[in-house]
C-alpha positions in Angstrom: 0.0 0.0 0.0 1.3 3.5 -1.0 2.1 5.6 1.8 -0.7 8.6 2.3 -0.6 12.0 3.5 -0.1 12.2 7.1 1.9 9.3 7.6 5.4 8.4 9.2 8.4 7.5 6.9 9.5 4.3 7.7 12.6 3.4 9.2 14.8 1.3 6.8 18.4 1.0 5.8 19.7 3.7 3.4 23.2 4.8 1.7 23.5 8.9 1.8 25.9 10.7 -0.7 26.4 14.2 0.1 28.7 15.9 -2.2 32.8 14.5 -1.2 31.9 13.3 1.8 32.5 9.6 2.5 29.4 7.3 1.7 27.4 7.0 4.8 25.0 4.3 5.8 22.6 4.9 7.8 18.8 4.8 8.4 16.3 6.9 7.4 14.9 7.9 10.4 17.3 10.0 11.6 17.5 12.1 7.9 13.8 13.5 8.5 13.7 13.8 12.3 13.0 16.9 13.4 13.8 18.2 9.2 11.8 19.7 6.8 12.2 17.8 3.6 11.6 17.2 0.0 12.6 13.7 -1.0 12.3 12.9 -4.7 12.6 9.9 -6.7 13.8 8.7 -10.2 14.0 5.7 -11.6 17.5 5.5 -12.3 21.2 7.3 -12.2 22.3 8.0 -15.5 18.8 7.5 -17.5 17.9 10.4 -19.8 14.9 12.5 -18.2 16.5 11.9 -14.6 19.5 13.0 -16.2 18.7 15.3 -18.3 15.8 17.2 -16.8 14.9 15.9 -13.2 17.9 16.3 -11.2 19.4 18.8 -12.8 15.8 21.4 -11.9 16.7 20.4 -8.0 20.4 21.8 -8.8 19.4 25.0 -10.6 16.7 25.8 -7.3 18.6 24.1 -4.5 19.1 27.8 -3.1 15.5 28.1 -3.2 14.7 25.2 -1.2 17.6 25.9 1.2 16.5 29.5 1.7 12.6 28.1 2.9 14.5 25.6 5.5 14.1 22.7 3.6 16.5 20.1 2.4 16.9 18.3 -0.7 16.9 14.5 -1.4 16.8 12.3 -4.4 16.5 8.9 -4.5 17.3 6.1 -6.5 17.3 1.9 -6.8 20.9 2.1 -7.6 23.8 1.0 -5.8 26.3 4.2 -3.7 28.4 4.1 -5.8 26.4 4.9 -9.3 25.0 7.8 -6.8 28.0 9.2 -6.4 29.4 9.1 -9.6 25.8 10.5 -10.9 26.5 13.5 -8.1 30.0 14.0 -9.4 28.3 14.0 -13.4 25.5 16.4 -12.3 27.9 18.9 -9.9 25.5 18.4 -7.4 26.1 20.9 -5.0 26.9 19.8 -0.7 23.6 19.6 1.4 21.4 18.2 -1.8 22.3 14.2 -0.8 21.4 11.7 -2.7 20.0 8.1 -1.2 21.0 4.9 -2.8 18.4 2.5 -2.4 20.6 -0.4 -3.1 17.7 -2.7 -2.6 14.9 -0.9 -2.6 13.7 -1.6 0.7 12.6 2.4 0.8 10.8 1.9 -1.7 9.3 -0.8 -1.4 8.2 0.2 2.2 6.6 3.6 0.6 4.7 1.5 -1.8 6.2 3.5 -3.9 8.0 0.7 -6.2 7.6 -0.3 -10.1 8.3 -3.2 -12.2 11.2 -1.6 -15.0 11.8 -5.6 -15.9 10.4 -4.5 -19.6 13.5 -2.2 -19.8 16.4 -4.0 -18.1 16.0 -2.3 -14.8 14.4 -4.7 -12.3 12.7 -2.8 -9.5 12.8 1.0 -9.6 11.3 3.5 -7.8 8.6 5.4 -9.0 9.2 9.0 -10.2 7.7 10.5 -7.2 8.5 13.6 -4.4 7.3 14.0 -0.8 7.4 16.6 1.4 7.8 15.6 4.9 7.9 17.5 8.3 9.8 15.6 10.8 9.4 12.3 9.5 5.4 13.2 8.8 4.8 13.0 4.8 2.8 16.5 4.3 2.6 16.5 0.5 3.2 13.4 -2.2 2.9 13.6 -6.0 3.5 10.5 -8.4 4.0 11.0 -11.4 1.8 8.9 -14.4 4.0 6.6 -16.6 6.4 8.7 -19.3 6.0 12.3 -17.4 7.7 14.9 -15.6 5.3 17.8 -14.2 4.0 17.2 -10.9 7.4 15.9 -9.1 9.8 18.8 -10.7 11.8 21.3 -8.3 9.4 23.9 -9.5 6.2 21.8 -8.4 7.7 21.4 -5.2 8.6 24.6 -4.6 4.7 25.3 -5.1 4.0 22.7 -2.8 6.0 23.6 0.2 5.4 26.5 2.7 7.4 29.3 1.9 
């Protein structure tokens, strides 16, 4: 079941990248406690709308985001070290981290999960975003299949208090 609106995160293993810091496991619990977040999700490092217009919109208004108090991360089914070489490629800037999602048990638990089998990918994530408040989702847009509009920086920026 997808996670709704006025629901806790849940707590589950996660791999943060955050600009040349060292790869850092954690959980995610403790990167939305007591935060004000927008987490975002593509379906893969490296694939061309991710690449080419997804991420890089979350670059061009991270000082946005920053300047309401909120923090920026994207997610992905990919292993750390594809996130970190997809930071590096991007010129993500320190503070927007990136989760890898090695197995998708994020995902999964957010209900939030797609079969990319058809296209050599195996599980993804869904091209969603989320704003949370402490760990409390406030705000969730999914995206139908083949589009980018209601999960871009400048949705999100519409969507968060400000």
């Amino acid at each position: 079941m997808t996670i709704q609106i006025g629901q806790a995160l849940p707590d589950t293993p996660i791999t943060v990248i955050d600009g040349d810091a060292d790869i850092q496991r954690t959980t995610t619990a403790p990167l939305f406690a007591g935060r004000k977040v927008v987490l975002f999700a593509v379906p893969g490092a490296f694939t061309p709308t991710c690449s080419e217009r997804h991420l890089p919109g979350y670059v061009r208004h991270f000082d946005l985001f920053k300047a309401r108090g909120v923090e920026v991360y994207c997610m992905a089914v990919n292993d750390a070290y594809v996130m970190k070489a997809w930071a590096t490629a991007q010129r993500v800037p320190a503070g927007l981290k990136l989760l890898a999602d090695g197995n998708g048990a994020f995902t999964q638990a957010l209900g939030l999960e797609m079969d990319g089998s058809a296209y050599g990918m195996g599980m993804r994530a869904r091209r969603f975003s989320l704003y949370a408040e402490n760990g409390v989702v406030k705000s969730l847009h999914v995206e139908s299949p083949g589009e980018l509009r209601v999960t871009t920086a400048e949705a999100m920026l519409d969507a968060v208090p400000g």
